[in-house]
DRENTORSE-618850 format. One record per atom (N, C-alpha, C, CB): residue in one letter; x, y, z. Coordinates in steps of 0.001 Angstrom, whole numbers, plus 500000, padded with zeros to 6 digits. Glycine has a CB too. Layout:
# DRENTORSE-618850
AXYZ/...
//
This chain:
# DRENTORSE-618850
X696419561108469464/X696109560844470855/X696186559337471068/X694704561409471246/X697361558624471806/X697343557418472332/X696118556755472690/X698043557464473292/X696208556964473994/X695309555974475107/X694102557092475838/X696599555207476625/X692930557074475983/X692006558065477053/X691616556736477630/X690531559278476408/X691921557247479011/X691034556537480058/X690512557658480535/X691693555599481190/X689246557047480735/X687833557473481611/X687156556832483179/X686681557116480564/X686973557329483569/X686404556456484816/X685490557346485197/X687416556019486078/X684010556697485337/X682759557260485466/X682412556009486850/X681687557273483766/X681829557190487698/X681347556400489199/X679624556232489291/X681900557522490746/X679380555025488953/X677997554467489336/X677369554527490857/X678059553034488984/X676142555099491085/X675567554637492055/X674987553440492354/X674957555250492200/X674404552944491273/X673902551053490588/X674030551171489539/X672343550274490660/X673965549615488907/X673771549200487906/X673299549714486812/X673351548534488100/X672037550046487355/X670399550800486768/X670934552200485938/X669066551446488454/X672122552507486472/X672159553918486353/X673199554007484656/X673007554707488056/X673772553003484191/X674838553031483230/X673504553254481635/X676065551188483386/X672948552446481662/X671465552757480476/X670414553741480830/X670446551370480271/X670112553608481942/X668974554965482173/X669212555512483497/X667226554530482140/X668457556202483422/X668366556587485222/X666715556484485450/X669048558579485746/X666888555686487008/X666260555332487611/X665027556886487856/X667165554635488644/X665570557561488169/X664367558690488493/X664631560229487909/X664215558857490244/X664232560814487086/X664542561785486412/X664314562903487703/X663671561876484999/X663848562976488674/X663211563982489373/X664481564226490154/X661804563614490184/X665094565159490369/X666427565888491155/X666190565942492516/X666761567439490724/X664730566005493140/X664992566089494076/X665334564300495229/X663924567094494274/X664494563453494376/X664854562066494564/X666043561146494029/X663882561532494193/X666930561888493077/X667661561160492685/X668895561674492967/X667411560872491567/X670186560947493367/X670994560872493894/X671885560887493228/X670947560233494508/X671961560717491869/X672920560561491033/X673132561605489566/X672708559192490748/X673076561376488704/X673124562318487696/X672001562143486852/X674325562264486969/X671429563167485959/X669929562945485400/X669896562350484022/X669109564335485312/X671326562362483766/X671774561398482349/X672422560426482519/X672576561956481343/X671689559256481883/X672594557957481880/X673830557894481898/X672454557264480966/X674959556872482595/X676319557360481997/X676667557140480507/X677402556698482735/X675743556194479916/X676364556013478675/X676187556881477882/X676102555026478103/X675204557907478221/X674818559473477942/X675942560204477502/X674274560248479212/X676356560484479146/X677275561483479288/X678673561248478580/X677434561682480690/X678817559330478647/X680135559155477915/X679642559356476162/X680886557391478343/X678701559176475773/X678631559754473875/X678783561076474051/X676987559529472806/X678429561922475244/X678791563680474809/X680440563652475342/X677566565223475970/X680645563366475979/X682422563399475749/X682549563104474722/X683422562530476482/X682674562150474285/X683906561412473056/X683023562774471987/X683648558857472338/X681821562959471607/X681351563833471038/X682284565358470802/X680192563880471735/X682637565378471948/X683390566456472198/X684896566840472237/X683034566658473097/X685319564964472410/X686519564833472030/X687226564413470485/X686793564062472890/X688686564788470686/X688926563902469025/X689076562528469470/X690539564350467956/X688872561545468687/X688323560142469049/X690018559803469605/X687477558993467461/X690256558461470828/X691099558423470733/X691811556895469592/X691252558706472030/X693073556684469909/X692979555337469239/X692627554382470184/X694231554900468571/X693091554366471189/X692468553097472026/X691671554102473297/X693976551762472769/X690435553581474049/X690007553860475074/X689959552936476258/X689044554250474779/X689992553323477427/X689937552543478450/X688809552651479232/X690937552689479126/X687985552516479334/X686843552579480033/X686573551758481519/X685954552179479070/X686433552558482751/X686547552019484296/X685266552688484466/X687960552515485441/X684417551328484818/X682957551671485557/X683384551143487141/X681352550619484756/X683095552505488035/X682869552199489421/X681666551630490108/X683053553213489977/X681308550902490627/X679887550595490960/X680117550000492645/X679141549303489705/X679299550292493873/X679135549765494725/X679622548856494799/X678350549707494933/X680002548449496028/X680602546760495987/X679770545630495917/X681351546366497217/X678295546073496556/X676828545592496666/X676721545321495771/X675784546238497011/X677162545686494811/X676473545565493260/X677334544953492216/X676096547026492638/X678743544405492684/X679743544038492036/X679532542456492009/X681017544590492650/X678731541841491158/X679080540216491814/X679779540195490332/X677489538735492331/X680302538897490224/X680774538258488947/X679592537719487812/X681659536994489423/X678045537540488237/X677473537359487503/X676785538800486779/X676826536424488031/X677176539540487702/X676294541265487120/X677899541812486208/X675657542963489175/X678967541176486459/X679765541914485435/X679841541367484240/X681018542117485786/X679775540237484168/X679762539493482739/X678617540197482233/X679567537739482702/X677585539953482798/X675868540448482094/X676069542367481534/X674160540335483975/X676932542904482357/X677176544864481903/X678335543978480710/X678285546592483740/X679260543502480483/X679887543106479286/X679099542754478032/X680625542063479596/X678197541806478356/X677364541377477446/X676310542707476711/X676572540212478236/X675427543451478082/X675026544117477888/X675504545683477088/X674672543889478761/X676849545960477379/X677257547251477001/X677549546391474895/X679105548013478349/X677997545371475044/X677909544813473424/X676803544965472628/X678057543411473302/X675783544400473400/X674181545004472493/X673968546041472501/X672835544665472865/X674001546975473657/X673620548582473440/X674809549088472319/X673745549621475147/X675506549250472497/X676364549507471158/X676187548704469784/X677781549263471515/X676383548066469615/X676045547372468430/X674420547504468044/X676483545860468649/X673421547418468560/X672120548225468370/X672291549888467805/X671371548232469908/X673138550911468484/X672935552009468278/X673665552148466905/X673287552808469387/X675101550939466455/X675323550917465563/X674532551127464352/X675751550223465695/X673424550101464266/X672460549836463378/X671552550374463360/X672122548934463325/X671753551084464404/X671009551943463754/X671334553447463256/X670090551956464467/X672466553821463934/X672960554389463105/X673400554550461509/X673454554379463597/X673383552988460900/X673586552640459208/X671993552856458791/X674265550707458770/X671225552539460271/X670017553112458775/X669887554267458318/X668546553021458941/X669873554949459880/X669993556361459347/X670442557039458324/X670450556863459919/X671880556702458421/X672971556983457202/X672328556786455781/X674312555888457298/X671491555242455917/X670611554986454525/X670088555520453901/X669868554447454423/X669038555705454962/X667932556817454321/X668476558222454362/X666457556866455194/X669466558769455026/X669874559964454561/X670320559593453030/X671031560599455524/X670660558803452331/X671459558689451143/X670377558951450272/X672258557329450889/X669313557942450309/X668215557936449554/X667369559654449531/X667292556646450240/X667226560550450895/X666942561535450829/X667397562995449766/X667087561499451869/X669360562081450056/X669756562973449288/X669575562462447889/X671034563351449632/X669434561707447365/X669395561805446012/X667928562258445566/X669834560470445413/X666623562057446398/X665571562420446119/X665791563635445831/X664717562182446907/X666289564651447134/X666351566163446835/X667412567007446104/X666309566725447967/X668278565608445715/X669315566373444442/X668170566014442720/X671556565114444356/X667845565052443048/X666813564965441339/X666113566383441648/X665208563265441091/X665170566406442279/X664425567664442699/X665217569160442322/X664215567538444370/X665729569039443016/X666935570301442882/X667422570679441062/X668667569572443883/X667724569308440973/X668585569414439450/X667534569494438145/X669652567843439185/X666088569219438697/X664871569055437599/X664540570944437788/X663169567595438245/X664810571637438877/X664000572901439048/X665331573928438132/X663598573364441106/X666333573394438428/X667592573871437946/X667752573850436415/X668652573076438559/X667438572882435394/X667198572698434396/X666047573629433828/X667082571500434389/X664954573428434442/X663896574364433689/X663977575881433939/X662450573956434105/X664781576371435139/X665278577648435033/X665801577984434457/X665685578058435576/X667359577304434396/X668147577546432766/X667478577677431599/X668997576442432317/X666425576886431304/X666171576726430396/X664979577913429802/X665988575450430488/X664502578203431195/X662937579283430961/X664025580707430519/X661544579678433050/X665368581049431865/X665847582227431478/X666589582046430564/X666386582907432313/X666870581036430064/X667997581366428151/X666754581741427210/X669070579347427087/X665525580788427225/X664432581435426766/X664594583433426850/X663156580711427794/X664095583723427612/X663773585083428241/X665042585694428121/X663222585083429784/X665726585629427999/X667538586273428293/X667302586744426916/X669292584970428618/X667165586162425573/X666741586621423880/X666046587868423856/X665651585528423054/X665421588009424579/X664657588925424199/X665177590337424440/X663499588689424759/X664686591261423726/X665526592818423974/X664544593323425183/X665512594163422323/X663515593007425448/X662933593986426814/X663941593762427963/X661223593473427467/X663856594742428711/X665049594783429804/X663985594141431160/X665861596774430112/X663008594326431190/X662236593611432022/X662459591948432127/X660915593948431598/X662214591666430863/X662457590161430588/X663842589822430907/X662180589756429093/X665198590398430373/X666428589470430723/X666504589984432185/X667981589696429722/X666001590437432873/X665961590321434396/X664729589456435083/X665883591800434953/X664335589436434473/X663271587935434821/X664237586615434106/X661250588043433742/X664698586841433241/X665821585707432935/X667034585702434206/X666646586114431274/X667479586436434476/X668821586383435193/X668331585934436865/X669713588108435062/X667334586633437366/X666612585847437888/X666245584311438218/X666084586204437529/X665334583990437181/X665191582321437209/X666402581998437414/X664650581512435910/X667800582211436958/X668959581589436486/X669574581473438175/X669929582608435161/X669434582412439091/X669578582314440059/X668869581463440790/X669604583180440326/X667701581859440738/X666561581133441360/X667117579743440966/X664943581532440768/X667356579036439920/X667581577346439556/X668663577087440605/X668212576892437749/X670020578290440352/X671005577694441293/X670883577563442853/X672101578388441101/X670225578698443252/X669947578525444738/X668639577209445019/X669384580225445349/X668095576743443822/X666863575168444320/X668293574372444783/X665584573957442468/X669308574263443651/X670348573397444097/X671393573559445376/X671062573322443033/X671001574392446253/X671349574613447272/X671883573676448260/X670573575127447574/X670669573465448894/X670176572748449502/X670332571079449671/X669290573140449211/X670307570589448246/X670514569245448133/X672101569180447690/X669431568568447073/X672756569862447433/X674210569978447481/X674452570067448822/X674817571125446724/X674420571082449832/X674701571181451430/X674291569713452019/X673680572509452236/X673243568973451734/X672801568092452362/X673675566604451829/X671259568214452174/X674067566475450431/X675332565701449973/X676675565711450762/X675676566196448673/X676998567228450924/X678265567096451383/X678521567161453019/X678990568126450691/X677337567904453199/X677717567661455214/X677203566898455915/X677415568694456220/X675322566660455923/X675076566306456555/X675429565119457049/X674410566546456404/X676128564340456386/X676349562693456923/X677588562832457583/X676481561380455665/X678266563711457738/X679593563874459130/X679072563940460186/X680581565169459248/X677454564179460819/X677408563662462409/X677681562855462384/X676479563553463222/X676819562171461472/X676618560350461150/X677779559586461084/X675950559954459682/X678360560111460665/X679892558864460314/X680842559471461336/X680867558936458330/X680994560526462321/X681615560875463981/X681097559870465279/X681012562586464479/X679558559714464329/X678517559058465654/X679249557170465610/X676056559168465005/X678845556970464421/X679559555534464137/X681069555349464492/X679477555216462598/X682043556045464087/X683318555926464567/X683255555962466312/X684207557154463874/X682400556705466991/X682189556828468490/X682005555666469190/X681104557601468808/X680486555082468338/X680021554077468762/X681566552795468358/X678369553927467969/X682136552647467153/X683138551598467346/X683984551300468134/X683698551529466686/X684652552851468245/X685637552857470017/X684845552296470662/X686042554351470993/X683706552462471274/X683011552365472633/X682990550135472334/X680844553653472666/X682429550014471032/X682677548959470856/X684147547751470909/X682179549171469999/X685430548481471029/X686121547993471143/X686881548871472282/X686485547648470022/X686343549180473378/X687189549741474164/X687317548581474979/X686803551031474783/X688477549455476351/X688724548163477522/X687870548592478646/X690464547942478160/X686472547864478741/X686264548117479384/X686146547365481260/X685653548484478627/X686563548223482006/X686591547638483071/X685387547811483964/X687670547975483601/X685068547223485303/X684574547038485933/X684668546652487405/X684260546685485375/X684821548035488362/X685596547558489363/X684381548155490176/X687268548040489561/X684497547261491840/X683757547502492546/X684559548814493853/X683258546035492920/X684104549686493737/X684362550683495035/X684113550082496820/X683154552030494752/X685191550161497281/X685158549832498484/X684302551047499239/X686598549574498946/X683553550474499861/X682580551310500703/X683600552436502072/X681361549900501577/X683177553596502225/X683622554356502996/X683327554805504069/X683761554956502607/X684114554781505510/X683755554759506757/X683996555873507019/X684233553913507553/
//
């Protein structure tokens, strides 16, 4: 995928980071920020290589000192969500290795209880062996699933946030309508 341009229409300023009034019947605009609604697109889209980004905003609201300041500003909100997105990622790393030791310590002493128990001729016992032996592999479940997937929101979310960080973004004022 080349180029996505987007163009999202502001009522103010106020409205691109939060919205001004969550209550529907007072608010005039949409109940999610736009920068909201633009992470569930790209969320939803395959990323492109370049994006173009066109914020509409009142003309009232268009001076040259409020567009530099949404430039400046859309750089920190991204680059913030960046970082925090790497911590996340962090401590997911550290999680997973906590719950792969965990996993691989319960996994060991199962093997080890049912090779015990597996010797023996009662038929009760090598099914309490074959058992544990399961039981060890399914502890390692869990911290295997959590190695291999969970950090693909995480690293979709960061690639999102970089487009958004290097997109073009524009800033044009809407001529008012008679």
């Amino acid at each position: 995928m080349p180029t996505l341009a987007l163009d999202y229409r502001l009522p103010g300023v106020d409205w691109l980071f939060s919205v001004p009034s969550d209550d529907p019947l007072q608010n005039p605009g949409p109940l999610v920020p736009v920068f909201e609604q633009l992470l569930g697109e790209l969320r939803a889209r395959r990323l492109p290589k370049a994006l173009q980004l066109t914020l509409h905003l009142p003309a009232s609201e268009c001076e040259a000192g409020i567009v530099v300041a949404l430039h400046d500003g859309w750089k920190r909100v991204v680059n913030s969500r960046l970082q925090e997105q790497q911590l996340r990622l962090q401590e997911l790393r550290l999680t997973r290795r906590r719950f792969l030791l965990k996993g691989l310590t319960v996994l060991a002493s199962c093997l080890a209880l049912g090779t015990w128990l597996g010797e023996a001729d009662s038929g009760f016992e090598r099914t309490l062996a074959e058992s544990l032996i399961i039981g060890g592999w399914v502890a390692v479940w869990v911290p295997l699933e959590r190695i291999l997937y969970s950090g693909w929101p995480l690293t979709k979310e960061q690639a999102i946030l970089r487009c958004l960080l290097g997109c073009d973004l524009r800033i044009v004022a809407d001529k008012p309508v008679f």
